[in-house]
C-alpha positions, -999 to +999 in steps of 0.1 A: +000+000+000+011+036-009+013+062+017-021+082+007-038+044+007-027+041+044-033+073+053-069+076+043-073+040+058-059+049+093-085+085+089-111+057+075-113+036+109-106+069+128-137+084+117-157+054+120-148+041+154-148+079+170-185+083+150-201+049+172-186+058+199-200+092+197-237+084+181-238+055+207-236+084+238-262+104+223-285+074+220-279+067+257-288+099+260-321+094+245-330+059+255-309+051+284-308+082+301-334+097+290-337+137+277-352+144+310-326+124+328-297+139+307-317+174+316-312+169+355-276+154+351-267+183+334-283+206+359-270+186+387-232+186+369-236+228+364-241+230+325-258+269+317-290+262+302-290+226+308-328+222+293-318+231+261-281+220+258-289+181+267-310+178+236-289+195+219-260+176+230-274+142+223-287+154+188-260+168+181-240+129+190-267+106+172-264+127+139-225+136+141-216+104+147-237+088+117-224+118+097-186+111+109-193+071+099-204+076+067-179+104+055-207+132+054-201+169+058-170+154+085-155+183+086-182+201+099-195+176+124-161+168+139-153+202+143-189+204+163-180+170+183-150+188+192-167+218+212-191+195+224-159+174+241-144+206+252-175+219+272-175+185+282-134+190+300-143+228+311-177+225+326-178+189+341-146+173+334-115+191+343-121+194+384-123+158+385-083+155+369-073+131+346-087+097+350-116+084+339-127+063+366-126+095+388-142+116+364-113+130+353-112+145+316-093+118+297-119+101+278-130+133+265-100+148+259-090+119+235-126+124+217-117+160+214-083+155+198-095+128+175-126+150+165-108+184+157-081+160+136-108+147+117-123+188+113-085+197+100-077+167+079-113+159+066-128+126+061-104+110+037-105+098+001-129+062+021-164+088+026-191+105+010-173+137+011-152+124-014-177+109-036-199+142-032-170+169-035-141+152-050-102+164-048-116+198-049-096+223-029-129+235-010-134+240+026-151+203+019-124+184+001-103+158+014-074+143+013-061+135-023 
């Protein structure tokens, strides 16, 4: 394999793998946790405007994550995913330090970085993107 094949392969199960793991939060937002459950967790946790942002939130997971899996508009999701993670570390997150387990920051940190890399690099020659915009130089385009 050349490099641009193993680079848009590595970007390929980058984008997928971060996309379920996001749209999978954002359904346990819905069906697990429920909106009014995400609501008070939120509240509880100190998010402003709590009511509105947890819907928004888990919207926001469910169709950026389906969008990041099949290659669609990536650039724009992943960029979005990637404030979503970094309210995430400032609001609830960062007090808590670094580990997980402790409800320290690193999970979404790691979400973060792997979502604004996917914003910068875009969702590789593997997506829609590429099938809808080509090797175009546009704010869409991807790698050639």
């Amino acid at each position: 394999m050349n490099q641009s094949t193993l680079t848009n392969t590595a970007l390929t199960l980058l984008r997928v793998i971060v996309g379920f793991i996001f749209a999978a939060h954002g359904l346990q937002k819905f069906n697990e946790f429920t909106i009014a459950g995400t609501q008070a967790a939120f509240t509880q946790m100190g998010v402003p405007a709590a009511q509105l942002v947890a819907p928004v939130v888990a919207t926001l997971e469910v169709v950026g994550g389906i969008a990041l899996i099949a290659g669609v508009l990536a650039r724009v999701f992943a960029a979005l995913l990637a404030l979503d993670m970094l309210g995430a570390l400032f609001l609830v997150h960062a007090s808590a330090g670094v580990f997980a387990d402790k409800g320290g920051f690193e999970f979404v940190l790691a979400l973060a970085a792997a979502s604004l890399a996917i914003a910068l690099i875009g969702a590789g020659r593997f997506s829609a993107d590429a099938a809808l915009f080509g090797r175009s130089n546009s704010k869409l385009s991807v790698l050639a």
